[in-house]
C-alpha positions in Angstrom: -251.5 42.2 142.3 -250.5 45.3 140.2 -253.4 46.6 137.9 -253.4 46.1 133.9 -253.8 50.3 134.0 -250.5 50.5 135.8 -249.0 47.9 133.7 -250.0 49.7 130.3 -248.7 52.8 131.8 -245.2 51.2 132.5 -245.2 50.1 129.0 -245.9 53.3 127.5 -243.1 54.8 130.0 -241.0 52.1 128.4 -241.7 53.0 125.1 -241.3 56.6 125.6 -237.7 55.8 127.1 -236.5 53.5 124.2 -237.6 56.4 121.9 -236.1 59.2 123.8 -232.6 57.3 123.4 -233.0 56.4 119.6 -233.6 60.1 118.9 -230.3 60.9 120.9 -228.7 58.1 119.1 -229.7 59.8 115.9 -229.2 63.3 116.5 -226.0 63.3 118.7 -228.4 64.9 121.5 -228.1 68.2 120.0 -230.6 71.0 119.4 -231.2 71.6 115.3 -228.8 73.5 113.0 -228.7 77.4 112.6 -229.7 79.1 109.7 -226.9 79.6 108.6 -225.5 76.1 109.1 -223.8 73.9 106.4 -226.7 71.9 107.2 -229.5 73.9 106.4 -227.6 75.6 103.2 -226.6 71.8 101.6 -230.5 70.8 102.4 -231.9 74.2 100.7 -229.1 74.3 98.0 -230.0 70.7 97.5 -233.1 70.6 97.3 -232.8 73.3 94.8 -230.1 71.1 92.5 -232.4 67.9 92.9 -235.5 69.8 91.5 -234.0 70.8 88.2 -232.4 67.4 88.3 -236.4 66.1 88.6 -237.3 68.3 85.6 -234.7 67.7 83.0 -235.6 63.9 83.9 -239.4 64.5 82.9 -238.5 66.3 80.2 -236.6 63.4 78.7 -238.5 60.6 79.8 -241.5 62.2 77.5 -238.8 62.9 74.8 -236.7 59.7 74.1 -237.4 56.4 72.8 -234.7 54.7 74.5 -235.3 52.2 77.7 -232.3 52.5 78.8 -232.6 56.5 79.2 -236.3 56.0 80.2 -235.0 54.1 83.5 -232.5 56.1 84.3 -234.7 59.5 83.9 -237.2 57.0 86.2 -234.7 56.6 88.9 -233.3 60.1 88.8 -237.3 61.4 89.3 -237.9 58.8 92.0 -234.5 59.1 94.0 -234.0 62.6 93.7 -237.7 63.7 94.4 -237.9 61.6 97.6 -234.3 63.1 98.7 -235.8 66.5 98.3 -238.7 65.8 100.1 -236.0 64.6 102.9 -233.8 68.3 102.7 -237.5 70.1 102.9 -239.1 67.9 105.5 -235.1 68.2 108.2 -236.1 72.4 107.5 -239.1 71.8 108.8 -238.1 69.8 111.5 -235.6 72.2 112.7 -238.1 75.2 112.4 -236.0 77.1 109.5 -237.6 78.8 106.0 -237.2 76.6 103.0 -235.8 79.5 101.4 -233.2 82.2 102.8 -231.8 85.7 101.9 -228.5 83.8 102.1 -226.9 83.5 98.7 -226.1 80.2 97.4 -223.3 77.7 98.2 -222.8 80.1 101.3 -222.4 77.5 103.4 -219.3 75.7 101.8 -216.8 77.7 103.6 -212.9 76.6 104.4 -212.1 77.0 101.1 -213.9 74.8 99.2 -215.2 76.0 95.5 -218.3 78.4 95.0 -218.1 80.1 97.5 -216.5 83.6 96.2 -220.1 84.6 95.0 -221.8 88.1 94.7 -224.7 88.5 96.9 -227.3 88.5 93.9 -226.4 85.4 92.4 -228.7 83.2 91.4 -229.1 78.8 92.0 -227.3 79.0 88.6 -224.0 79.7 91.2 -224.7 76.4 92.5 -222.1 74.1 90.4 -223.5 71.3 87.9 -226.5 73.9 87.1 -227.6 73.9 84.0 -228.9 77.5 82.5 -231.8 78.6 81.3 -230.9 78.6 77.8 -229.7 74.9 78.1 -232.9 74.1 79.5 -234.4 75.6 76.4 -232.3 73.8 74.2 -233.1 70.6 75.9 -236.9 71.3 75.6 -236.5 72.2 71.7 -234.6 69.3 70.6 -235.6 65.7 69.9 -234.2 62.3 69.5 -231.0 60.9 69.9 -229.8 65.2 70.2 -232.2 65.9 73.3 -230.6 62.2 74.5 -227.2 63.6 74.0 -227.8 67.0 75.9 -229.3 65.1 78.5 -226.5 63.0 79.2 -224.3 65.5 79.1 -226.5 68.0 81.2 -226.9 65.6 83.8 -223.1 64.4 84.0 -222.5 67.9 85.1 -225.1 68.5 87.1 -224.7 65.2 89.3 -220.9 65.9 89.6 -221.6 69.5 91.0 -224.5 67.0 93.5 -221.1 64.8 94.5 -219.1 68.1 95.1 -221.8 69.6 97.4 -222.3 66.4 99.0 -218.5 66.1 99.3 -218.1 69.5 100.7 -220.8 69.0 103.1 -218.8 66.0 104.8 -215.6 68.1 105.4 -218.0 70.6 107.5 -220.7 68.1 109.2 -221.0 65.7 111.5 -224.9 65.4 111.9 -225.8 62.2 111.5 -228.7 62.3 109.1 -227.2 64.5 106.6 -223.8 62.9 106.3 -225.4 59.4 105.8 -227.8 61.4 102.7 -224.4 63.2 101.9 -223.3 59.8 101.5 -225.6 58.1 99.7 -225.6 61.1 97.1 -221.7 60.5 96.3 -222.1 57.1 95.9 -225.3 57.0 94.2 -224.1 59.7 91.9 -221.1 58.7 91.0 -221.9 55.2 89.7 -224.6 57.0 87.3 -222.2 59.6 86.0 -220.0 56.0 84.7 -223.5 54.7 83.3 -224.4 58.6 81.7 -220.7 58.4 80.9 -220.9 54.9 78.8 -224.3 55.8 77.3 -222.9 58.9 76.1 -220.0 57.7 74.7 -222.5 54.6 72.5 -224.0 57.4 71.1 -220.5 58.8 69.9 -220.4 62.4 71.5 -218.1 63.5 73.9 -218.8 64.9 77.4 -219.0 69.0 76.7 -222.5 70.1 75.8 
């Protein structure tokens, strides 16, 4: 009769086996993207956009009496934060720098916008930014104005998130990232309509 050690051993083998083929399943059996992959410049340059996303979010939340723009600066914070933490923890897992010499939006190539950029520019390059004297502005006003700029901050800055995204699925077919590319279009995009509606009920027009 075979001994419960040998069993548990067999099962651990097992184990090992099924997880051995859901990784391969996952990552297409490959080894991790290069430095200077699209997939490691959309994860840094992401994470990047999301973080000022994250701020401008806390800084309204704090600033506006509105629930309707207190939710969405809520699920901007909560979906964006947890996406960066995704970008930073794939740059760990495939043993590259969360931060590079490399200048921004480097890694859209073939064409695609943002990419004719001097070698000093800044994450401002990255498209949707918003500058640091619109982040001023946005800390200095109140009310239904700091509402406004929001709105219209954001809009921007989560249609220059669904053109990285975008770009990143003309150049990638890792798994991971094009299902987060993905879910950042589509995510996106249907809150740029509600930014776009809530915008337009507080009569001002899409240009900050």
């Amino acid at each position: 009769m075979e001994k419960p050690a040998g069993r548990s051993l067999y099962v651990a083998l097992a184990v090992l086996v099924v997880a051995a083929a859901a990784l391969f399943l996952v990552f297409g059996g490959r080894g991790a993207p290069g430095d200077a992959s699209p997939e490691a410049g959309f994860a840094r340059d992401m994470a990047t956009h999301h973080a000022q996303a994250v701020a401008m979010s806390f800084t309204i939340r704090d600033k506006s009496e509105s629930g309707e723009i207190k939710n969405l600066a809520f699920d901007i914070i909560n979906t964006q934060a947890n996406q960066r933490g995704m970008f930073l923890g794939w740059l760990e897992q495939w043993e590259l720098t969360q931060s590079t010499d490399l200048r921004p939006m480097r890694w859209m190539s073939g064409g695609h916008g943002h990419t004719q950029v001097s070698a000093s520019a800044s994450a401002e390059t990255m498209p949707g930014m918003a500058s640091a004297q619109e982040l001023a502005e946005l800390e200095k006003l109140t009310g239904a104005e700091a509402e406004v700029l929001f709105l219209q901050l954001m809009i921007r800055h989560h249609q220059g998130g669904v053109e990285m995204a975008e770009g990143l699925l003309k150049l990638s077919d890792r798994t991971e990232v094009v299902r987060m590319a993905r879910k950042i279009v589509d995510g996106q995009q249907a809150e740029i309509v509600l930014m776009t509606d809530l915008l337009a009920r507080r009569g001002a027009s899409l240009s900050s």
